[in-house]
MARZA-89044 format. One record per residue: x, y, z of N, C-alpha, C in turn; residue in three letters. Coordinates in pm, whole numbers, plus 32768, in hexadecimal, padded with zeros to 4 digits. Layout:
% residues N
   n.px   n.py   n.pz   ca.px   ca.py   ca.pz   c.px   c.py   c.pz   residu
      X      Y      Z       X       Y       Z      X      Y      Z      Ala
...
END
This chain:
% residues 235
   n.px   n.py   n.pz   ca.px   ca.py   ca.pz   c.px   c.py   c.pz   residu
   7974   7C1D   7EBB    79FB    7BF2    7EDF   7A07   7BDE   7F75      Unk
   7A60   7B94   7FBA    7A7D    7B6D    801F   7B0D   7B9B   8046      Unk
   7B2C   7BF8   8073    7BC0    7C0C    8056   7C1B   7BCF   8100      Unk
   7C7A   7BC1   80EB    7CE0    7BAF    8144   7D44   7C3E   813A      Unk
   7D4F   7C80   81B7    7D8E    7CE8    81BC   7E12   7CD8   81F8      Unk
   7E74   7CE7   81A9    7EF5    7CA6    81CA   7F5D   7D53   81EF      Unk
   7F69   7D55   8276    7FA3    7DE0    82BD   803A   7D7F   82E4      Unk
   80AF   7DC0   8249    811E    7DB4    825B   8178   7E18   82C9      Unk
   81BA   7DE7   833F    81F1    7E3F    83AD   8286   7DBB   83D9      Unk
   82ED   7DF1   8395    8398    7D9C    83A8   83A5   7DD3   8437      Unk
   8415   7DBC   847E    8454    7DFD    84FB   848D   7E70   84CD      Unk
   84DD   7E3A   845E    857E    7E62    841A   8543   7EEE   83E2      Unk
   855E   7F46   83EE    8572    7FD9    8372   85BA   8038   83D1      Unk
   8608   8054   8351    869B    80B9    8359   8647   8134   837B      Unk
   8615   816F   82E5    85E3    81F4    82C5   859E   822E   8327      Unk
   856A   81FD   8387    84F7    821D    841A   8514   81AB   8481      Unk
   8586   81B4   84D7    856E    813A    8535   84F5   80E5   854E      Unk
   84C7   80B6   8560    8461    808E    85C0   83CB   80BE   85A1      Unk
   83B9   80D2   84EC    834C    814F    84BB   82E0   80FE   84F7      Unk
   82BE   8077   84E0    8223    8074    84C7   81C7   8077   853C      Unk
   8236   806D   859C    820B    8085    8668   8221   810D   865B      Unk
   825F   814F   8636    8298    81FE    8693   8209   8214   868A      Unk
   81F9   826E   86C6    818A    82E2    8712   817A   8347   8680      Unk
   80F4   8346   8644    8110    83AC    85F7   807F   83FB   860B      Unk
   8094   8476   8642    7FEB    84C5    8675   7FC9   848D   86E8      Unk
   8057   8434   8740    8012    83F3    8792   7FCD   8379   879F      Unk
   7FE7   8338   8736    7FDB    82BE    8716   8034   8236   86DE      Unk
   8052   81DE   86DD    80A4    8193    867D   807D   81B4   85E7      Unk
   80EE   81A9   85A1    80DD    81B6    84EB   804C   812E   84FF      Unk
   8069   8101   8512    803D    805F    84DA   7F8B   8077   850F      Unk
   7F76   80C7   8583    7ED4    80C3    85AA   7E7E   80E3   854B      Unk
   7EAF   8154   84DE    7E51    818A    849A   7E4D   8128   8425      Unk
   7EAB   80D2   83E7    7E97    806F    836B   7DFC   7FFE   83D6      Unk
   7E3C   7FC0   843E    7DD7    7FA0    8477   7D32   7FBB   8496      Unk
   7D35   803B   84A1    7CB9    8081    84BA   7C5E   807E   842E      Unk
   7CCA   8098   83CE    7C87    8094    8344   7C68   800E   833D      Unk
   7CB0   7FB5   8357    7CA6    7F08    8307   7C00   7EF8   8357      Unk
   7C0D   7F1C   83D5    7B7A    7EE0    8435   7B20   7F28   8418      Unk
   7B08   7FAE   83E2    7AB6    8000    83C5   7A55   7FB2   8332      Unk
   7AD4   7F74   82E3    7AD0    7F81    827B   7A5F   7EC5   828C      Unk
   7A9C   7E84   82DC    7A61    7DEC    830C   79B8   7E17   8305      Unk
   79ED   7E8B   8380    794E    7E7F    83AB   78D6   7EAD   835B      Unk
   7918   7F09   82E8    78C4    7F10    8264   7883   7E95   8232      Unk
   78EC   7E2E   81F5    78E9    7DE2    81BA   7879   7D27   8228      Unk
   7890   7D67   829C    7841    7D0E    82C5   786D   7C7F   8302      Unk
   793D   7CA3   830C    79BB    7C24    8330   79D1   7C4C   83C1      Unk
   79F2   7BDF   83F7    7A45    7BE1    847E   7AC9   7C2C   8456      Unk
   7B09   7C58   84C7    7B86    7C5E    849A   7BD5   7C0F   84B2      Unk
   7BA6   7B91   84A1    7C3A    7B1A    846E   7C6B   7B30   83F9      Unk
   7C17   7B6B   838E    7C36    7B7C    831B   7C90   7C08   832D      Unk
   7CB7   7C2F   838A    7D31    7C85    839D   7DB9   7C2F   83CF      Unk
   7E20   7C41   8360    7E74    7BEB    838D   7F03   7C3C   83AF      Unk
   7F58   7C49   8426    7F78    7CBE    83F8   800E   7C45   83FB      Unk
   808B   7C70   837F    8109    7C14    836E   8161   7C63   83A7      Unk
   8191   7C36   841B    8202    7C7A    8470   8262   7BEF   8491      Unk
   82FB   7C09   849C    8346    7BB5    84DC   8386   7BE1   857B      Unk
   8330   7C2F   8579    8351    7C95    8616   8316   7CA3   86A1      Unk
   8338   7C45   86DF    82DE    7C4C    874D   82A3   7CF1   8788      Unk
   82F5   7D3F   8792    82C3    7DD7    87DE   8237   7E04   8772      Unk
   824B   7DF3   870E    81D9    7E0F    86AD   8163   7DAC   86BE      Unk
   81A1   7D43   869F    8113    7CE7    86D3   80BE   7D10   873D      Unk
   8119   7D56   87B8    80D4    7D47    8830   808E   7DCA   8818      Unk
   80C3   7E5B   87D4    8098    7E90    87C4   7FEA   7E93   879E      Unk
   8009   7E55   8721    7F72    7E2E    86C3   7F18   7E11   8730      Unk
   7F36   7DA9   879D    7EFF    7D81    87A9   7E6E   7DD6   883B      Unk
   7EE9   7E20   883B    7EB3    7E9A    88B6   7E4B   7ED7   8843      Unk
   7E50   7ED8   87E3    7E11    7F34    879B   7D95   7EE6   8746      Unk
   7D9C   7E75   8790    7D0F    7DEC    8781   7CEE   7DAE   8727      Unk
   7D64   7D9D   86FA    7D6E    7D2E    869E   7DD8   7C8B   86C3      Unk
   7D94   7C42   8684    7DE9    7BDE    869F   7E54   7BC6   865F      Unk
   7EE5   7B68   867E    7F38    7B7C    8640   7F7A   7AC1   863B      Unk
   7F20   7A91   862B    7F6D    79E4    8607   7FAB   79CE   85AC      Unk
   7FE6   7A43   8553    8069    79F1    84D5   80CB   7A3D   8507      Unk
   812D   7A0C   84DE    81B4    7A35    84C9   81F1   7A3E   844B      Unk
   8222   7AB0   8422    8252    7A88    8394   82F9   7A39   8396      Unk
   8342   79D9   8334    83A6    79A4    834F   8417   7A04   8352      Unk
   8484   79F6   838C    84F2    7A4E    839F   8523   7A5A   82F3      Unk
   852B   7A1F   82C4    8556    79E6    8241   8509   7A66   81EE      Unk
   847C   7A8E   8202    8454    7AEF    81D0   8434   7B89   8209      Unk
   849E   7B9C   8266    84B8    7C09    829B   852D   7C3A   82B1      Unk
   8566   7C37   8224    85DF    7C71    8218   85B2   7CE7   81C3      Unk
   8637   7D76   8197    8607    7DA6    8180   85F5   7DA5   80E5      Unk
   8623   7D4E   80B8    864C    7CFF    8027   85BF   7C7A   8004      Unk
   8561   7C89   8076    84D9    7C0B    8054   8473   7C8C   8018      Unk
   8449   7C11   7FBD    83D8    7C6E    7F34   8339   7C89   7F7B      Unk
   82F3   7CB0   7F52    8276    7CD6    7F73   821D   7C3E   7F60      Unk
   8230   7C1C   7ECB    81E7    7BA3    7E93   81EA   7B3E   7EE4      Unk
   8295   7B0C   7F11    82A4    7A8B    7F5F   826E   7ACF   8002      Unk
   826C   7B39   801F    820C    7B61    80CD   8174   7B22   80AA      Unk
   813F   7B72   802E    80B2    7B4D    801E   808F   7ABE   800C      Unk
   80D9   7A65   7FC4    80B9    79E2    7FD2   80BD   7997   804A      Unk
   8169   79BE   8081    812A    7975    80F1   80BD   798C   8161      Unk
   8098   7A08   814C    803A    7A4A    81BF   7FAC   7A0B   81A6      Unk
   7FD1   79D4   80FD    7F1C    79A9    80F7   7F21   790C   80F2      Unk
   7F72   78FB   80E8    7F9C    783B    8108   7F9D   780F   818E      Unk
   7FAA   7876   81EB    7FA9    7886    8260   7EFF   7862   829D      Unk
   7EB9   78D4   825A    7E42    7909    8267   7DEA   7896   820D      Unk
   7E0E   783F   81E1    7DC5    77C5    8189   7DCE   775C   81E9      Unk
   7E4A   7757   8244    7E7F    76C0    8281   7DEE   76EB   8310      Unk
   7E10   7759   8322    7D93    7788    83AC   7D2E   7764   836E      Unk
   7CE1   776D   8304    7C4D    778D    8309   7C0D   780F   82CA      Unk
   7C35   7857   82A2    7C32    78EF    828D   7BE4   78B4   81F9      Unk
   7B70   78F8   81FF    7B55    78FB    8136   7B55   796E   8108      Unk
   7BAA   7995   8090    7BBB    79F8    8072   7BB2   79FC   7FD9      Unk
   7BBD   7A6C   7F84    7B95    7A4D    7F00   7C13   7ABB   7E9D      Unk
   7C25   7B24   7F0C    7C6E    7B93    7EDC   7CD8   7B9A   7F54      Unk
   7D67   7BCE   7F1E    7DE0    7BEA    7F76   7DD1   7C8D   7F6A      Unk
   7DBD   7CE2   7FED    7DAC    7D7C    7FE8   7E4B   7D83   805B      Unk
   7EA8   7DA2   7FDE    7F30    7DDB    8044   7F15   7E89   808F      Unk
   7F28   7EAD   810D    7F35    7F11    8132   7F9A   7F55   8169      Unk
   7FCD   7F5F   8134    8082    7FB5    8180   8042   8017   8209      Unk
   80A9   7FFB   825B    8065    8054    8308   80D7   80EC   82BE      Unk
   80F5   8106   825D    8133    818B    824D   80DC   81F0   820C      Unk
   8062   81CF   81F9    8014    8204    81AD   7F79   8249   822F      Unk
   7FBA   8268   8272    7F33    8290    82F7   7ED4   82DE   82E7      Unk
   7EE6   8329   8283    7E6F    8364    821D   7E0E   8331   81D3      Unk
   7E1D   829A   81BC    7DB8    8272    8166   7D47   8246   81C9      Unk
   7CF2   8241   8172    7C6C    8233    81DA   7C2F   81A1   81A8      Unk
   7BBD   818D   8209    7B57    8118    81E9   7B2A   8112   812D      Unk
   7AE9   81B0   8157    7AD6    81CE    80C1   7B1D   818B   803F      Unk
   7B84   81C6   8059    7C26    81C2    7FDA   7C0F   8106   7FEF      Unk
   7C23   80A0   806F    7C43    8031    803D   7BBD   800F   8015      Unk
   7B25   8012   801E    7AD1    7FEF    7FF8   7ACE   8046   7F2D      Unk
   7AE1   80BF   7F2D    7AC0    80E6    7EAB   7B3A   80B1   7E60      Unk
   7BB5   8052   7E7F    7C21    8024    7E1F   7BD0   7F7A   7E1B      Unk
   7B8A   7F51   7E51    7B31    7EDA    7E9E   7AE9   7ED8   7DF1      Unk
   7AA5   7F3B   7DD6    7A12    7F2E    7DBF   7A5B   7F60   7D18      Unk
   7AD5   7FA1   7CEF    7B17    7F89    7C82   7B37   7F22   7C3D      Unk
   7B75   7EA8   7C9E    7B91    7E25    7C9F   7B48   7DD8   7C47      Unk
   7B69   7DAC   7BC3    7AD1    7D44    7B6F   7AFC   7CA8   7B98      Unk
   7AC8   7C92   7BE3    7B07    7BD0    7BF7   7AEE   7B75   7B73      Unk
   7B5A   7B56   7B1F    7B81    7B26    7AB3   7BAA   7B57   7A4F      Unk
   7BAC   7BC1   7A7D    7BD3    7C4A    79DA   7C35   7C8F   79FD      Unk
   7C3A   7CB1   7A7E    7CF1    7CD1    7A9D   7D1A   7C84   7AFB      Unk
   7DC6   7CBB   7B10    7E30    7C79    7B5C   7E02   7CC5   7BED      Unk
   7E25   7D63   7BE2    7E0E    7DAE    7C48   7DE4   7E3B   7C3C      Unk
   7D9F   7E8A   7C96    7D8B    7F17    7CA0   7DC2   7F38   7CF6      Unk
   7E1D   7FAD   7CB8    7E8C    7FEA    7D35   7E47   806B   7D2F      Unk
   7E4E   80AF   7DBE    7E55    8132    7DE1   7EAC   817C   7D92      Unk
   7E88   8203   7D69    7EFF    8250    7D03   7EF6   830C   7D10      Unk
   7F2D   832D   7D21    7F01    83DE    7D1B   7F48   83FA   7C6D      Unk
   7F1E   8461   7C60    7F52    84C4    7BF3   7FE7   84EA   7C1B      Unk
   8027   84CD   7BB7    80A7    84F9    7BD6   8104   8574   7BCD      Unk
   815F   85BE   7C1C    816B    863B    7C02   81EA   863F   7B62      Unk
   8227   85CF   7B65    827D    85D5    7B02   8222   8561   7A81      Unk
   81F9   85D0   79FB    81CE    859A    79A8   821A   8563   793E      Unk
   824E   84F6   7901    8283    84C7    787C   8272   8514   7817      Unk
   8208   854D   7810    81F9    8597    7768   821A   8649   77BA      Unk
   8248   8659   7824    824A    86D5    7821   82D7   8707   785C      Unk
   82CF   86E9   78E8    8349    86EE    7929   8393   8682   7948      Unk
   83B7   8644   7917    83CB    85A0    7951   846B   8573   78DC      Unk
   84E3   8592   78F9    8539    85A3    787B   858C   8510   787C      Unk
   85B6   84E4   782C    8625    848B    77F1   86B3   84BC   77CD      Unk
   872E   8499   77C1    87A3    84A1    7777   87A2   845F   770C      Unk
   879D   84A4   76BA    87C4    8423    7637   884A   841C   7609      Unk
   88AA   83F8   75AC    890B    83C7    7594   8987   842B   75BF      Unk
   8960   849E   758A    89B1    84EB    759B   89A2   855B   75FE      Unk
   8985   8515   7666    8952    8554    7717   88E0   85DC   772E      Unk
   88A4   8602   7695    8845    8662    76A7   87DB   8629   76BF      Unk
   878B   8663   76FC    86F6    8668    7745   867D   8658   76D5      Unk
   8613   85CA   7707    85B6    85CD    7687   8537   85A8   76FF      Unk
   84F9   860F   76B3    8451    85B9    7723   8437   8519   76E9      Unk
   840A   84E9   774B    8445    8475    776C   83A0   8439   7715      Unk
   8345   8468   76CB    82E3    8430    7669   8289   84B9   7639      Unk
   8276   849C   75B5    8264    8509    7587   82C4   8558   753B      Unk
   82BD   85AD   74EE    82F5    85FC    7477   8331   866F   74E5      Unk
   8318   8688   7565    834E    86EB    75D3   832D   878D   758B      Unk
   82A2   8797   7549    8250    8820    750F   81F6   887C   7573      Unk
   81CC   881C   75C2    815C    8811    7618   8195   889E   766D      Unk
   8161   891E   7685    8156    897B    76C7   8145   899C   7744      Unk
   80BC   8952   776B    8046    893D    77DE   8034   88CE   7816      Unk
   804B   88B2   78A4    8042    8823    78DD   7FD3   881A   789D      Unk
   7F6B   8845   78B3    7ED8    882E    789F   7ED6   87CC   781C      Unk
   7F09   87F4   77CC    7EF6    879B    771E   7F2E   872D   7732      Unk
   7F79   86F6   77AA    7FD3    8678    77C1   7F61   8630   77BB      Unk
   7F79   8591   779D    7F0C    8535    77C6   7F3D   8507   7857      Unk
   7EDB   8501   78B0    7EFC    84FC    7920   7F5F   8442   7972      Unk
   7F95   8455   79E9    801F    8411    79E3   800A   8409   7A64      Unk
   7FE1   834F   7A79    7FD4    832A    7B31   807B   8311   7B57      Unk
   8093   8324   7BC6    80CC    82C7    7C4B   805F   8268   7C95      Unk
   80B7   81F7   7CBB    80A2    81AA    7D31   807E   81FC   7DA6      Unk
   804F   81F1   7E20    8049    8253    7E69   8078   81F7   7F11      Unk
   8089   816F   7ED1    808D    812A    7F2B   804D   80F8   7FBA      Unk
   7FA9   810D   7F68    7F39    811F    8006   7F01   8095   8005      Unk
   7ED7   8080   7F89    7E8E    7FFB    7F5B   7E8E   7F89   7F11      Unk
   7E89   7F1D   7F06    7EC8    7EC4    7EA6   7E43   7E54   7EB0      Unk
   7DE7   7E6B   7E4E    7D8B    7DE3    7E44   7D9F   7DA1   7DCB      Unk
   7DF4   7CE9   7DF4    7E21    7CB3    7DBB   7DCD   7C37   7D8C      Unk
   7DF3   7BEA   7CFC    7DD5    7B7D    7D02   7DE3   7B0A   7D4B      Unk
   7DEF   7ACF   7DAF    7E31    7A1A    7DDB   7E70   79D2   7D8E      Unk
   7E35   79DD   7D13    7E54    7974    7C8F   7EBF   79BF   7C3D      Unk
   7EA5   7A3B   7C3B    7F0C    7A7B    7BE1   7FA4   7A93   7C2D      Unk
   7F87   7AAD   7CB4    800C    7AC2    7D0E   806B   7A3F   7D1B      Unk
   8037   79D0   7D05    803D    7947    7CFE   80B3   794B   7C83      Unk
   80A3   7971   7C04    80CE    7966    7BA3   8148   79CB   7B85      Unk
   811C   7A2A   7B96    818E    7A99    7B71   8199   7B04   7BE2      Unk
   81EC   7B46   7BD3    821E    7BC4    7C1C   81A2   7C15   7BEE      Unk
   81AB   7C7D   7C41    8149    7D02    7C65   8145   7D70   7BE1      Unk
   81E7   7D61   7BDE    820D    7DBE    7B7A   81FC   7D6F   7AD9      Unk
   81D7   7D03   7AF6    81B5    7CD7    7A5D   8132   7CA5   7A2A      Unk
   80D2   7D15   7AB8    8039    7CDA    7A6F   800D   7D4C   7A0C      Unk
   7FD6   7CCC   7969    7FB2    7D3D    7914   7F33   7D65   794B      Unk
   7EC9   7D5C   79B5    7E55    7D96    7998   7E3B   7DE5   7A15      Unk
   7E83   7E59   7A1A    7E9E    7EA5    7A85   7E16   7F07   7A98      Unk
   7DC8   7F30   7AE8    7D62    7FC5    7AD1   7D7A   7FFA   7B48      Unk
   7D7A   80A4   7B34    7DAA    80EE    7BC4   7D09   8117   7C03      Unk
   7D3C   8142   7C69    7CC1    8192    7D1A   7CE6   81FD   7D0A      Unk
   7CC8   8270   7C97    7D39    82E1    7D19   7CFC   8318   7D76      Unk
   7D39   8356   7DB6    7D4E    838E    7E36   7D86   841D   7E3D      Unk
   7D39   8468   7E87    7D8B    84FD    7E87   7E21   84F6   7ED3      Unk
   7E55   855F   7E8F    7EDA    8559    7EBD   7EFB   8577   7F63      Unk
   7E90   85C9   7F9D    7EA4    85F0    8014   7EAA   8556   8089      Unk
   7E66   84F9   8065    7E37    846F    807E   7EC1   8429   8053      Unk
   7F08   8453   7FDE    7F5C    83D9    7FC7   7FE4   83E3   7FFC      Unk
   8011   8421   8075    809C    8421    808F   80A5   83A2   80C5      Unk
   8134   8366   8094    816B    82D4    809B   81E9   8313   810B      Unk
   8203   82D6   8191    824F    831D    81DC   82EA   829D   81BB      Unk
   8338   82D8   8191    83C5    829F    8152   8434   82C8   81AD      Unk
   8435   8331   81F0    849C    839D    81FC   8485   83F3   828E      Unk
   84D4   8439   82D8    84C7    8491    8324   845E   84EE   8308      Unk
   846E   851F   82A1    8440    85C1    8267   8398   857B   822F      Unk
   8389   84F7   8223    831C    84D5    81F3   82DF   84CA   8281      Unk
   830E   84A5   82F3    82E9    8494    837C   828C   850F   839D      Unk
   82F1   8578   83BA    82B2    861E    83CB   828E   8640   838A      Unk
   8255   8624   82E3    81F6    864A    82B4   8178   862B   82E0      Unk
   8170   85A3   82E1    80DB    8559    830D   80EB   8590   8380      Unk
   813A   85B0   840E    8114    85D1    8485   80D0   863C   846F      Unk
   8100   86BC   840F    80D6    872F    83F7   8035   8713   83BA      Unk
   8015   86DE   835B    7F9A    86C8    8324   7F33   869B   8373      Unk
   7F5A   8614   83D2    7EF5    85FF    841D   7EE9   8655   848D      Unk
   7F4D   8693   84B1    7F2A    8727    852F   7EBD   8759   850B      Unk
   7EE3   8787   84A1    7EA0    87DE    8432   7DDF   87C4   845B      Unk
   7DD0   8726   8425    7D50    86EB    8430   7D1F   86CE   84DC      Unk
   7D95   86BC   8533    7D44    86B8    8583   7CF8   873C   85E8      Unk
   7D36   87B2   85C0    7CFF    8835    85DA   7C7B   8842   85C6      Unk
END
């Protein structure tokens, strides 16, 4: 595979001003998605043109670019609202990346909220990937809330039903086990993203990933966690 690494970074977010620049360990959010994407190039044997990173933000651009990468797209204002989809970023980022010259074979989305994932994680969701037999391999951890165990419904008359399963089950352990998204990795079809939404490919296969690796930073409290964890690692 040939992938195009498409590093989505808007201006705009409420939840963390300014997340994918702030300083996190002393760094911008956004260096470490970077570090992984080039780590991950130089495995594979690509320049990093095939790092594309979609920003409509100049301070970020300039950022990236301190951090040695190049930054010749712009994504359209039109898709940096906070209401523009993932699918229509990725197309145009690779229609973009077709009009340049770029050959690519696979779309690998990397969210900069995910600073835990490593070279590793995007190469071992890489090497999941079957080119013609699925849509995409997403990154996924084990989830703490299971469907057949703890995981409840209301049904008609507002009492509580595990939400699959006969709700007998005693022991997480006997659950059949139950991914999340983890939101680190996304190796996509071209052809299939073309056609349908993300959420409507039938031939999905997961990467997982340990949970300690998969915090998706959303939130304040998701902020000082990862600050806390990577302290943690850099001791």
């Amino acid at each position: 595979m040939t992938p195009l690494f498409i590093i989505p970074a808007r201006g705009g977010s409420k939840g963390i001003p300014r997340k994918n620049i702030k300083p996190l360990c002393g760094r911008p959010l956004i260096a470490y998605t970077i570090d992984a994407a080039r780590e991950a190039c130089r495995r594979l044997g690509l320049d990093d043109d095939h790092i594309l990173l979609s920003t409509d933000d100049e301070e970020i651009a300039t950022v990236a670019e301190s951090l040695g990468i190049a930054v010749p797209y712009r994504r359209p204002a039109a898709l940096a609202s906070d209401t523009s989809g993932s699918r229509e970023v990725i197309i145009d980022a690779m229609d973009w990346a077709a009009r340049d010259g770029i050959a690519f074979d696979t779309a690998v989305l990397l969210q900069p909220t995910s600073p835990l994932r490593t070279a590793d994680d995007i190469l071992g969701c890489m090497a999941a990937f079957r080119p013609g037999e699925t849509d995409m391999a997403v990154s996924v951890a084990e989830t703490d809330a299971n469907p057949y165990y703890n995981c409840f419904e209301t049904d008609a008359d507002g009492f509580l039903r595990v939400s699959k399963g006969d709700g007998l089950l005693t022991r997480r352990q006997d659950a059949p086990r139950a991914w999340e998204y983890n939101g680190a990795v996304y190796v996509i079809s071209p052809e299939s993203i073309r056609r349908m939404p993300l959420g409507a490919f039938p031939r999905r296969v997961p990467y997982e990933m340990p949970r300690e690796r998969s915090l998706d930073i959303d939130s304040p409290l998701d902020w000082a966690i990862a600050e806390t964890v990577m302290g943690l690692k850099q001791q």
